[in-house]
N, C-alpha and C positions, 0 to 999 in steps of 0.2 A: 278169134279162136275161142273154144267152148270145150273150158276143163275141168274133169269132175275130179275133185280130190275129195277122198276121205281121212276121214281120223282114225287110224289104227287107237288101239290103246296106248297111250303115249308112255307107259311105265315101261312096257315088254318092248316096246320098239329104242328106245336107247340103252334101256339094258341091251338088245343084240348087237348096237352099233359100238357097244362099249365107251358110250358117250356117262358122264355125270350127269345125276337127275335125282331131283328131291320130288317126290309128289305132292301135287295142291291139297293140302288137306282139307281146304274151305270150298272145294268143290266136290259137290253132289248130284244124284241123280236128277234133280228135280232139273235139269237142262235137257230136255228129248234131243233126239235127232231133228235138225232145223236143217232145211237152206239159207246161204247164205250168199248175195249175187254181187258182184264187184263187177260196173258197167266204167268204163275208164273213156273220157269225152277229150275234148280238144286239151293239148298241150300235158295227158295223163292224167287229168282230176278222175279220180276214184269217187263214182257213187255207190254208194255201200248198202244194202238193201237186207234187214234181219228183220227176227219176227221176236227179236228179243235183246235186251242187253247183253246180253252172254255172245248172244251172235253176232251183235255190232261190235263188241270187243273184240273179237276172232278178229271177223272180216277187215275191221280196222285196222291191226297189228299185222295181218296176211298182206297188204298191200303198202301199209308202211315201211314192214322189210323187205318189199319188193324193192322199194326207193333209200331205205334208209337204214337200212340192218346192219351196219357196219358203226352207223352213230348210235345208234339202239345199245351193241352190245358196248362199246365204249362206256356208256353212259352206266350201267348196268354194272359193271366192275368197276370201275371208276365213286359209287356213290357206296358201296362193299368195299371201300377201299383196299382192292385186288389187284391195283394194273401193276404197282413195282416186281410181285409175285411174277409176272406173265412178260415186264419188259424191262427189269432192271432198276435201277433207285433214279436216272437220269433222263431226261429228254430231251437238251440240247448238251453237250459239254458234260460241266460236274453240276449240271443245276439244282439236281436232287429233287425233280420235279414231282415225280411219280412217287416218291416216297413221303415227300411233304406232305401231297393233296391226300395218300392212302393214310397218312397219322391222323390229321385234320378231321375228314370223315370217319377214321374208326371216334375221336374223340366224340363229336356232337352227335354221332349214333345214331345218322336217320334212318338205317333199317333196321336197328334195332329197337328204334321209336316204333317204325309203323308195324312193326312185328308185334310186339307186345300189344299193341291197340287193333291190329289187323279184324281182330274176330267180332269185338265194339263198333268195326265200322258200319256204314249201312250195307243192304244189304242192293243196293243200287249200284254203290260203289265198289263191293268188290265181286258183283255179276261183272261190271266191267273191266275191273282190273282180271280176275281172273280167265276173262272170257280171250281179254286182249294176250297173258300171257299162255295163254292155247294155241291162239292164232301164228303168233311165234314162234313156239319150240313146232308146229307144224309146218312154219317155213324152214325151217333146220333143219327138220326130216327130210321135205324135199330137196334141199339143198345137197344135203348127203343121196340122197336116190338120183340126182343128175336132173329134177324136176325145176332147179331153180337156180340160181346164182348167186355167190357172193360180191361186192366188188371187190378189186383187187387191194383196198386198204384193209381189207379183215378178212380177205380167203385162206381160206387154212390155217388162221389161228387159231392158236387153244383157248383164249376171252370169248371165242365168240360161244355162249353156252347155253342149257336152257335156264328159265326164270320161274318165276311162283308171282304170284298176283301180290306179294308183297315187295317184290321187285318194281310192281309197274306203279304201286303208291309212293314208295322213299325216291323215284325218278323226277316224280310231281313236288313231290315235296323238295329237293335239292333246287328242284329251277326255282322253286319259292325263295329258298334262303340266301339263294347265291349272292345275290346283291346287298347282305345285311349281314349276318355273322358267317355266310360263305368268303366275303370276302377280307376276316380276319383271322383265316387257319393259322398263318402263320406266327401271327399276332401269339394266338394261345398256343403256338408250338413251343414262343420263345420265352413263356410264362416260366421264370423260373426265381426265387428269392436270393440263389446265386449271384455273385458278382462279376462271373466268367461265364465259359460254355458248360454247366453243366444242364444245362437245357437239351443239348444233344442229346438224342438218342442212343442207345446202346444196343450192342448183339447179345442177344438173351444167352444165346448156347456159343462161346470165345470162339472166335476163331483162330487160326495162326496170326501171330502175331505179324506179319510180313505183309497179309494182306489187311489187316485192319485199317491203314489209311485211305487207301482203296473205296471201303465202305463208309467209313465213317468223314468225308467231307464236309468240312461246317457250312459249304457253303449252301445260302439259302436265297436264291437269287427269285428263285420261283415267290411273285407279288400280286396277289390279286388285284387288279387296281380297281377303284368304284369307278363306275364308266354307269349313267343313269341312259338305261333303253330311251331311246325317242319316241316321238311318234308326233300326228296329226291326225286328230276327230272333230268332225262339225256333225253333229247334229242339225237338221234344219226342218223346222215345222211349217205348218199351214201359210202363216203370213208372211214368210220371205220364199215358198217355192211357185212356180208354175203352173204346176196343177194342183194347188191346194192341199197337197199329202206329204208324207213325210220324206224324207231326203237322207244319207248315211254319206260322209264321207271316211273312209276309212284306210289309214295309212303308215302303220306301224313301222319304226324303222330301227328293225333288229340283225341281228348280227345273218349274213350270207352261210356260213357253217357254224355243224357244232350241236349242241344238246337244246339250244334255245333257236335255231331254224324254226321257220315254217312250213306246213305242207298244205296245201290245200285239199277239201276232200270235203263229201254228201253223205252225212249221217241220218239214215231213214230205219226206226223202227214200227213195224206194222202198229195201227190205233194209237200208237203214241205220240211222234213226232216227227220233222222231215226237217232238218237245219242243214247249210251250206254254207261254205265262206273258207277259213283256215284253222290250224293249230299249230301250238307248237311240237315238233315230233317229240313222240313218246306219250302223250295227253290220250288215253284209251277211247274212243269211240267219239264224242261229247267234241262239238265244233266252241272256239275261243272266241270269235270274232267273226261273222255270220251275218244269217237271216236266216227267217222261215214265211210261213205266209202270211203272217204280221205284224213284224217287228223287224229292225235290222240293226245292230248295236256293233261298236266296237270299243276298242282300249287305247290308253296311250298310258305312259308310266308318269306313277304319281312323284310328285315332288316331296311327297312324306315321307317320315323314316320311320323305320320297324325295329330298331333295336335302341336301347339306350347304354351309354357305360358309364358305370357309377363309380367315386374315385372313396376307396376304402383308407379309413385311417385306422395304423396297423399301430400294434403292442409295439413299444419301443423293446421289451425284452425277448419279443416275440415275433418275429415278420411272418408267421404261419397265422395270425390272429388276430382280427378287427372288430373294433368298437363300432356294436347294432344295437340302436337302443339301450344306450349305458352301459351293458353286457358284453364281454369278448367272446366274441363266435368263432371256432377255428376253421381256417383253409383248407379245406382234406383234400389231400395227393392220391389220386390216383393212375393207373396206368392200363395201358393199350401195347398193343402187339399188330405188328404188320409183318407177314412175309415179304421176301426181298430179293429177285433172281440176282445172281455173283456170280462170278466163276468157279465161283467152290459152291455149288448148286444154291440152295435156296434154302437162305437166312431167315432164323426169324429176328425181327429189331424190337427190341420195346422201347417204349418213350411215357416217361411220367407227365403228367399235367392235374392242371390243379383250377377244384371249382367249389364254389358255395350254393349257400340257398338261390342268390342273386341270380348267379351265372357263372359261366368260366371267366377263369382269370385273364389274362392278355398283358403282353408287355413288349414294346420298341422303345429304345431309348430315346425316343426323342419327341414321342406324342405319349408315349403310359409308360413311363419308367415303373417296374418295382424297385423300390429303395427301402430306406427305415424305416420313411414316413408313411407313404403312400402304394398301395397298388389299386389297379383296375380291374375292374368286370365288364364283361357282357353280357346285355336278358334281350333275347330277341322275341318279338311277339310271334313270329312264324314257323318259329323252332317246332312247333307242333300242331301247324295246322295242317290238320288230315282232310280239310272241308272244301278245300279244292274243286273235287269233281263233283259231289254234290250239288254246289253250287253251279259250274257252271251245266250241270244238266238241266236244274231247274230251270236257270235262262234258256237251256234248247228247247225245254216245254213251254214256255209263256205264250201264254194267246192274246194278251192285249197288254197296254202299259201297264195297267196295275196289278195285273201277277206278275209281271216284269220285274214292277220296284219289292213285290212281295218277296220275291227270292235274295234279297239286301237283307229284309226284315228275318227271316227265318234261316239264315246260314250267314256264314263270317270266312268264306272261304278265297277271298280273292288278296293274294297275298300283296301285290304290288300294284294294284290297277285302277285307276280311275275308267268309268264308263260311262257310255256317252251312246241312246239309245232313241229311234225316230222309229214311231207307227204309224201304221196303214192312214189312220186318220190325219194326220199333223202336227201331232202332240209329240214332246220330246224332252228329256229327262238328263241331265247328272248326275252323278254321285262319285265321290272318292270314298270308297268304301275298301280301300286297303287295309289293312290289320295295320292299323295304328295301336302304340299303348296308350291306355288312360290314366295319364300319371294325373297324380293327385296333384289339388288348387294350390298348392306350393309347391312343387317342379313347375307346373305350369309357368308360374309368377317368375320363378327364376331366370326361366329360359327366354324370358319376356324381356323382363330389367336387370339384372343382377349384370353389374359392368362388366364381369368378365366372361361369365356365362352365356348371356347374351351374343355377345360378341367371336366368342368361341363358335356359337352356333350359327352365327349368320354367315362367320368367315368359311369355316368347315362343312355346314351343313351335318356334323357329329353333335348328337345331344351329350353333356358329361354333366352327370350333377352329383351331388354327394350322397356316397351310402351307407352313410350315419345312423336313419332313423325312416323305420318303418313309414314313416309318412313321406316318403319322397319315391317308395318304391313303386311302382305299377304291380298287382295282379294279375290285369284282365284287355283287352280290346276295347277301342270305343263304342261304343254300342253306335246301331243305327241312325236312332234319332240323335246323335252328337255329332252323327258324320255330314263335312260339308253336301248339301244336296240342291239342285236346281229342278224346276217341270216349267216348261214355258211355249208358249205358240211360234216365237220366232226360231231362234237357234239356243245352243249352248256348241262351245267349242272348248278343246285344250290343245297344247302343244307343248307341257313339260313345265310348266311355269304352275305354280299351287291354282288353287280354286277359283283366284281371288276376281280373276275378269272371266270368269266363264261365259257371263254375256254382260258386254259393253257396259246394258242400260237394268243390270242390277246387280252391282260388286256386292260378293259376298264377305264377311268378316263376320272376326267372334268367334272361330274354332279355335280348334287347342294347336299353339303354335309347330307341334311335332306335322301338322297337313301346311308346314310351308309356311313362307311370308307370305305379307301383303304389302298394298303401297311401297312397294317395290319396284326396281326395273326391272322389264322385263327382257326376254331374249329375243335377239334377231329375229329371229324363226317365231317366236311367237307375235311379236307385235306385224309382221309381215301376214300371220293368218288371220290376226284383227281387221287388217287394212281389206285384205282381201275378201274377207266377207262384207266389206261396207261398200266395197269402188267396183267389186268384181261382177257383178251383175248384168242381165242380158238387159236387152232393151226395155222390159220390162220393169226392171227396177227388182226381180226376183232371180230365182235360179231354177235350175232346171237338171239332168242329169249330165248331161252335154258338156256342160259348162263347168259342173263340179269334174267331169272327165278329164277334161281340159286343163283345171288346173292341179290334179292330182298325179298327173304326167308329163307336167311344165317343167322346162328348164330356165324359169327366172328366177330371180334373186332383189329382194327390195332395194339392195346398194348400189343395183344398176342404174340408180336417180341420181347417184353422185359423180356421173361419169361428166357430165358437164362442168360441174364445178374444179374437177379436176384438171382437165382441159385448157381451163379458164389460167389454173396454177402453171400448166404446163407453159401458156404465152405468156405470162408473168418473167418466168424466171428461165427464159429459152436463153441460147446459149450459154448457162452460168454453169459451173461446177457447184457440186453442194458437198459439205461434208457429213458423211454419213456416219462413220465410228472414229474415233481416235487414228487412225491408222488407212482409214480409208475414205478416202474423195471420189463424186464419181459425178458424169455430166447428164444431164438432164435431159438431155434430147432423145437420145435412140431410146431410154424407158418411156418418154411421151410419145414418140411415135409408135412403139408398140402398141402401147396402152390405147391411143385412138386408132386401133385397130380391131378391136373390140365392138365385138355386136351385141354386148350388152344381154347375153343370152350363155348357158350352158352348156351348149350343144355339142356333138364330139366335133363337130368341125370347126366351131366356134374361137376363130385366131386369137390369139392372147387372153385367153380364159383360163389359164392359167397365171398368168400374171395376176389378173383380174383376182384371185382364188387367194395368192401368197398375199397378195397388198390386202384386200378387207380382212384377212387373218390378222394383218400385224394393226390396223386402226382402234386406238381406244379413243372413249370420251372425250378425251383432249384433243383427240384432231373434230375435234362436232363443236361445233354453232352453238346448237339447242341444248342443253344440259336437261336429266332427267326433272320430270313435272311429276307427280303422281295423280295429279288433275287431268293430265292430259299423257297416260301410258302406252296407249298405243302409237305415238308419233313423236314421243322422247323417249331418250337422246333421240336428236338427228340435226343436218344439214353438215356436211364435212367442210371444213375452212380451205380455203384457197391460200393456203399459204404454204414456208418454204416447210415446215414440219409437216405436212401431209405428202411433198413431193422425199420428203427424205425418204418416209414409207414405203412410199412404190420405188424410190432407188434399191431399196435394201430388198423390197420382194423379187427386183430382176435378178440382182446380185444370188436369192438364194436358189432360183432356177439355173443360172452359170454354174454355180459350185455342185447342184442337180448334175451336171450335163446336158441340161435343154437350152434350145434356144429361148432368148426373153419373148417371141411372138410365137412361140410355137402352138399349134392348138389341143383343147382338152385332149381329143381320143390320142395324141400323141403319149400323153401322159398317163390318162385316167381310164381304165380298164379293165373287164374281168376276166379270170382267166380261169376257163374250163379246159382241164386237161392241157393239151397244147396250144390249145385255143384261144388265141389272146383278142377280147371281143372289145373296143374302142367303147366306154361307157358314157353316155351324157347325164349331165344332173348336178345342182348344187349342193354349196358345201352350208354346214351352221353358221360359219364363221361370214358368210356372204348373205345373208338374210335368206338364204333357200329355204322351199318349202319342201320339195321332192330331194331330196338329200343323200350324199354318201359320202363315206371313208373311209379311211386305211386299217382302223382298229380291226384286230380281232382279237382282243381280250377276253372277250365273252367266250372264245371257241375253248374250250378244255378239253378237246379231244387229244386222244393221242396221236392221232395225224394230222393237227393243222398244222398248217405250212407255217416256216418258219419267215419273219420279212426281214427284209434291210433296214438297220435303223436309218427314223428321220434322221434329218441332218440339224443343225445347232443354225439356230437364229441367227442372223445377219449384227441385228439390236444388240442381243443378249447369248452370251455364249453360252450361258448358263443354264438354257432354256433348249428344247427341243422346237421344231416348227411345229405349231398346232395343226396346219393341215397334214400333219406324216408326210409329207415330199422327203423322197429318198432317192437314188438314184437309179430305183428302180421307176420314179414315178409317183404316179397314184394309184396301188393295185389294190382294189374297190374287194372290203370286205365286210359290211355295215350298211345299213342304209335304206331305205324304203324296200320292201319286202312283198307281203301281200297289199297289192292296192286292191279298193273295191270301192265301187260307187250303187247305191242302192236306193231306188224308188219305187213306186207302188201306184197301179193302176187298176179299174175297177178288174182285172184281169189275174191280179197279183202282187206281187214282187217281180221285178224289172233289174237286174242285176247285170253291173259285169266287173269282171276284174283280170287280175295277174298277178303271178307269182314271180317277181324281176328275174330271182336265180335260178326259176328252172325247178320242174317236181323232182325229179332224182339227183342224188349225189351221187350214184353210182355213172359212170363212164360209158358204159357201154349200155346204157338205156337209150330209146330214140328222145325223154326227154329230161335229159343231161344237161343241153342246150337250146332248147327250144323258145321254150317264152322268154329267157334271157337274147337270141339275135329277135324274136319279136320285139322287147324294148326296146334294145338298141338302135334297131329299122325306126322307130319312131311310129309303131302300127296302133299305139295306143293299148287298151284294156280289150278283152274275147269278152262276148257273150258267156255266163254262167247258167248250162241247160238247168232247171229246178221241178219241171214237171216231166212226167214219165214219157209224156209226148217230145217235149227238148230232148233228153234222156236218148229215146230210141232214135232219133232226130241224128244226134250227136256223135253217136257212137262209134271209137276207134275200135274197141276191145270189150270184151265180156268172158268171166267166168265165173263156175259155180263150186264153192265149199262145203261140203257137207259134214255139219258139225256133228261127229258124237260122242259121247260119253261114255267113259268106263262103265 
C-alpha cells in the first residue's frame, strides 16, 4: 500500500485536538518540503530513504511508532519523570515504583541537562532529534485521525503525548546512564544525615490526615540491580577469512522489552550515507550496530565503569560538611517535586537530596552509610554526554578504517561500548572507548594495590576512593590515545570480559584499571568464544560467512565436554545414595539416567537440557581439575572431577526442577520460552552459566517500562537457601526475556557487503502487527538468519510494504 501523509502544521493541529503541545523552537524553516519513503522488506525491516537529516529523523520515528510508540512514550515521561503523575506512586503492591524512578530522574535532571545544552548542540544532532520528534507527534496525529494505531498497552492514555527534539536527546542520554548512576536512584533517594526516615519524601500541599499513610509508604522495594548488557563481536580480517576480506560477527545480547530493545532498520540519506543493521529504540535515524559499503562494526558492553564514589570525611560538628583539600566544603540540600496521581487527585511530593561539587550524595546502610564519619558521592562520567549521536553518525558516514577509527579521535560519545569493526579490505580494529574517568596517577595506584581498595574493586566491580583531596578527583574522560585500542589482519573479539585477550597472540595491558582487569579469569562465554575462534574453522583452516552463521545461531555450550566425565561419576557411585544438604539424601540413579539423556545440545527439544542448564549453574572451580592459569586463559579453569562432589551438584540441580514442577528429563521448549501475547513459542539457546555462546534468560531488569510483565520469583537454591537459582527457574520455567537480540553476520565481496541477520523478538511490540511474531517462530523453526536487502535492487526485490511522508514545515 502507497500512502501519502502530509504535515499539517503541527501547532493548530493539537490545539484543535485539545492535545498539550510545546513547539520546537530549534526548528526552522531551513527544512523544505522533502519526501520521505519507508520501503518495509522481509520480517518488517524499515528502509528509510531522506534527502536529509531532518527527514531521516521523521521517517525514522514514523516507523518506530509504527512498532514501538507505546515504549517511546513510556520512555518519554518516565526520563521527565511523569509516569507516577499519570499512574499512581506504585507498580506492583506498595512498591512505590513510579514515584521512586520519577524523584530519581527529576533529581539527576537529564532533561533538564539536555535543555539547557540543547541549542550548543550540533546542529547534525538536533536536525535529527528534532526531525525524529516530528515524525512522532505526526504518528499521534494520525493515530487520532484513525490513520494509525496504538497498541493496546498505551491506547488511549493520557502519557502517550507530543515531544520536542529535547525529548529525543535526555532518551539517548538515560540509556547512557542507566547502568552507572541510573542504577543508584535509590541510593541518592535515601541520602539523608538523618538517623531515621527522614529521607522520605513529603506532600508539599498536606493532605487529610487519614489518607496520608496511604501516600507516604516507606517502603522502597523498587532496586535497580547492575545487570552488565552482554554481547559477542569477532571481528575477522584477511588472514583468518575465505575470501581474504573482512568478516563481522555481531551478537548483542540485550534485554527482549523495554527502552534498551532493538529494532532493526535502513538509514539512507541522499549523497551522504546508506547504513543498515539495528538500534536501540528511540536512537533518532543513525543505525548502532550495522554496515554500509565498507565497513561493518558492532558492540558488546565494556567491562569498564563510568562512575566513581568517593567516601567524604565529614565535620565531626558538622555532618553537612567535608574536608577537601584542608578546607570544609558544605553539602547543599536541595529539593525536587514530583506530581503523584491519589485518590484525592494529584499530589504534589517533594523530596530533598543533597549534592556537591563531586556529585550526589548516596546512602544504603550497608555499602555507603551516612554516619558522623563518613558519607558518599557519586561522579558519573556520562551524566552529561550529549555526543552520543554524533558520534555514532560519524560511524554511519565512515568510508574506510581510518575515518572509522577518526570518529574515536574526534567525539567521546559512546557511553558504554566497546567496538569491534571489519572492512571491505581485511583490516579490523578495537577500541573500548566508553567514557571512562581519568582519575589521576594516585586513584589509579590505589585502585591497583591499596589492600582494601583494591580488593573492594575487584570484589564489586564499584571503584570507592577517597574524597579528601583534589588529586584523587577525575575532571575529564580518557582521552583517545589512553583508550585500550587493537588494528590487526587476523581477528579481534570481546564477549564482556575487559580488553585484556582481545586477540590471543597480543594481550593487551597498561590501561587504567577503571577498563577492567587483566590476567584474570575469564567467563564461560568468553573463553568458549576464544576456543571457537581457534577449533571452529572450515576445512580451510579459515572462516567464511556460513560458518560465522552457524555458530551465531548454535545452540552449544562449551560444558557439553564434560558430559563424559560425568557419566564416568555416574558408574562410579551407581546405586549409592549421596547426601545432598543436612536434611536431604537423595540416589544417584534416576539424576544419571536423566542426565545421559542429554544430547549435549540446547535445542527446544533437547531432553534433559534443562538439567543440563541447573547443574553447570550450580559448578564452581572446585568441582574443575584445571585451576585458573593466566598463561593459559582461554582453556582454564576446566576439566570437571569425576567425583562424589560433582554428582552431588547434579543431585541438587534435579531436586531444584521437582520443587520447579518439572520433570528431571524434561526438555528445554518444555521449560524455556517466549511468550508473545498468548503465544507461548518453545525457545532454544544457551544459558552463561553453560559456556553458551547464543544465550538467554529470565532477567528483565533492564525493562523500566511501565508494562513489563511482572515474573514468578526464582526459586532458592537447593545448596544455599540464601541464594536465588542463577538461572531464574521458577515455576513458571524459563520465560526468556534477555538474550541474543539482533544477530548479523557481515562480509564483503567485490559486489559489496553481503549481509544477513535477525531480530530473535520480532520488529514490533505491538500485537496486532503481522511482525509481532515473526522472526521470533523463524528462530525458533531453526531457519537461521534472512537475507538483509542493502541495494535499491534487493530493496524493490524485497518488498512487503511501501510508503511515502511528506515532510513540512511551518
Amino acid at each position: 500500500m502507497k500512502l501519502k501523509s502530509t504535515v499539517v502544521p503541527v501547532l493548530a493541529a493539537f490545539a484543535i485536538s485539545g492535545c498539550h503541545f510545546i513547539a520546537q523552537a530549534s526548528t526552522s524553516n531551513q527544512y523544505l518540503s522533502e519526501d520521505v519513503k519507508i520501503t518495509r522488506t522481509e520480517h518488517g525491516i524499515p528502509h528509510i530513504q531522506a534527502k536529509s537529516l531532518y527527514g531521516l529523523g521523521y521517517g525514522n520515528a514514523y516507523a518506530q511508532a509504527q512498532d514501538h510508540a507505546c515504549i517511546l512514550a513510556d520512555g518519554y515521561v518516565r526520563v521527565r519523570g511523569e509516569r507516577a503523575k499519570y499512574l499512581g506512586p506504585h507498580k506492583n503492591g506498595q512498591d512505590n515504583f513510579f514515584v521512586s524512578l520519577d524523584l530519581g530522574y527529576k533529581i539527576i535532571d537529564l532533561h533538564g541537562r539536555v535543555a539547557r545544552e540543547y541549542a550548543n548542540l550540533s546542529a547534525d544532532t538536533r536536525a535529527l532529534a528534532d526531525g525524529f520528534a516530528a515524525g512522532y507527534n505526526q504518528y499521534l496525529l494520525d493515530v487520532q485521525a484513525g490513520k494509525a494505531e496504538l497498541a493496546p498497552a498505551c491506547s488511549g492514555k493520557a502519557w502517550v503525548k507530543p515531544i520536542e527534539g529535547v525529548d529525543v536527546v535526555a532518551s539517548v542520554l538515560a540509556s547512557a546512564t542507566q547502568n552507572s548512576i541510573g542504577r543508584l536512584l535509590v541510593q541518592i533517594l535515601q541520602a539523608n544525615p538523618g538517623t531515621g526516615n527522614e529521607w522520605l519524601p513529603t506532600i508539599a500541599k498536606q493532605a487529610q490526615q487519614s489518607d496520608k499513610p496511604w501516600l507516604m509508604a516507606s517502603n522502597t522495594d523498587y532496586q535497580p540491580k547492575q545487570l552488565t548488557q552482554g554481547s559477542n563481536g569477532w571481528a575477522l580480517g584477511h588472514e583468518v577469512t575465505s575470501n581474504g576480506r573482512g568478516l563481522l560477527l555481531a551478537n548483542p545480547h540485550f534485554p527482549f522489552n523495554g527502552n534498551l530493545r532493538f529494532w532493526a532498520n535502513h538509514a539512507s540519506v541522499e549523497g551522504d550515507f546508506s547504513t543498515m543493521g539495528a538500534s536501540v529504540v528511540g536512537v533518532p535515524g543513525i543505525v548502532n550496530i550495522g554496515f554500509n559499503e565498507d565497513l561493518a562494526w558492532t558492540h558488546t558492553y565494556s567491562a569498564s565503569r563510568h562512575e566513581v564514589v568517593y567516601q567524604l570525611e565529614l565535620n565531626p560538628q558538622n555532618p553537612l560538611q567535608y574536608k577537601f583539600d584542608g578546607q570544609w566544603v558544605d553539602i547543599e540540600k536541595q529539593q525536587v517535586n514530583v506530581e503523584v496521581l491519589t485518590p484525592m487527585g494529584v499530589l504534589t511530593m517533594k523530596k530533598d537530596y543533597f549534592t556537591t561539587p563531586i556529585g550526589y550524595v548516596i546512602e544504603d546502610q550497608k555499602n555507603f552509610p551516612w554516619d558522623s564519619k563518613n558519607a558518599y558521592v557519586v561522579r558519573d562520567t556520562n551524566l552529561d554526554n550529549l555526543g552520543g549521536i554524533d558520534h555514532w553518525l560519524a560511524m554511519n558516514r565512515a568510508t574506510n578504517l581510518d575515518s572509522f577509527i577518526d570518529t574515536f579521535k574526534n567525539h567521546d560519545g559512546l557511553a558504554f561500548n566497546n567496538t569491534l569493526v571489519a572492512d571491505k579490505l581485511g583490516e579490523v580494529f578495537f577500541i573500548d572507548d566508553s567514557n571512562v574517568p581519568d582519575l589521576p596517577a594516585m586513584g589509579e595506584e590505589l585502585l591497583r594495590s591499596h589492600p582494601v581498595i583494591s580488593q573492594v574493586y575487584k570484589n564489586t566491580r564499584m571503584a570507592v576512593l577517597p574524597g579528601t583531596s583534589s588529586a584523587l578527583v577525575y575532571q575529564q574522560e580518557v582521552p583517545y590515545e589512553r583508550a585500550p585500542k587493537l588494528r590487526r589482519q587476523d581477528y579481534v573479539q570481546n564477549a564482556n570480559n575487559s580488553y585484556w585477550l582481545t586477540n590471543l597472540n597480543e594481550k593487551l595491558t597498561g590501561y587504567s584499571p577503571l577498563y577492567g582487569h587483566t590476567d584474570d579469569k575469564q567467563t564461560r562465554r568468553t573463553r568458549y568464544n576464544l576456543n571457537l575462534l581457534r577449533f571452529a574453522r572450515g576445512a580451510d583452516g579459515k572462516f567464511d560467512r556460513h560458518e560465522l552463521e552457524s555458530i551465531v545461531t548454535g545452540t552449544s555450550a562449551s560444558f557439553e565436554l564434560y558430559k563424559p566425565t560425568v557419566m564416568a561419576a555416574c558408574v562410579i557411585y551407581s546405586g549409592q545414595t549421596l547426601k545432598v544438604t543436612d536434611t536431604l539424601s537423595m540416589p544417584v540413579d534416576p539424576a544419571c539416567r536423566a542426565f545421559a539423556k542429554w544430547d549435549g545440545k540446547f535445542n527446544a527439544n533437547s531432553v534433559s537440557a534443562p538439567l543440563a542448564k541447573e547443574f553447570f549453574s550450580l559448578l564452581e572451580d572446585d568441582n574443575l581439575l584445571v585451576q585458573f592459569n593466566p598463561a593459559f586463559p582461554a582453556v582454564t579453569p576446566s576439566i570437571v572431577k569425576a567425583e562424589k562432589a560433582t554428582l552431588v551438584k547434579l543431585l541438587a540441580a534435579s531436586k531444584q526442577l521437582e520443587n520447579a514442577g518439572f520433570a528431571i528429563d524434561a526438555s528445554l521448549g518444555e521449560l524455556q520460552y517466549l511468550q508473545k501475547g498468548n503465544r507461548r513459542i518453545p525457545w532454544p539457546g544457551a544459558e552463561h552459566n553453560s559456556g553458551g555462546f547464543n544465550i538467554y534468560s529470565t532477567t528483565n531488569a533492564m525493562d523500566l517500562t511501565s508494562f513489563a510483565p511482572q515474573l514468578a520469583p526464582p526459586l532458592k537454591e537447593v545448596l544455599n537457601e540464601n541464594w536465588t537459582v542463577s538461572t531464574g527457574l521458577s515455576t513458571d520455567g524459563y520465560p526468556i526475556n534477555y538474550g541474543s537480540s539482533w544477530m548479523m553476520v557481515v562480509g564483503f565481496n567485490e559486489h559489496g557487503p553481503q549481509a544477513r541477520g535477525l531480530l530473535t523478538y520480532s520488529q514490533s511490540n505491538n500485537p496486532n502487527s503481522p511482525h509481532f511474531t515473526d522472526a521470533s517462530e523463524h528462530y525458533a523453526a531453526g531457519k537461521g538468519l534472512i537475507d538483509l536487502p542493502y541495494t535499491d535492487a534487493q530493496i524493490k526485490q524485497g518488498k512487503i510494504s511501501e510508503m511515502t511522508l511528506t515532510v513540512k514545515k511551518d
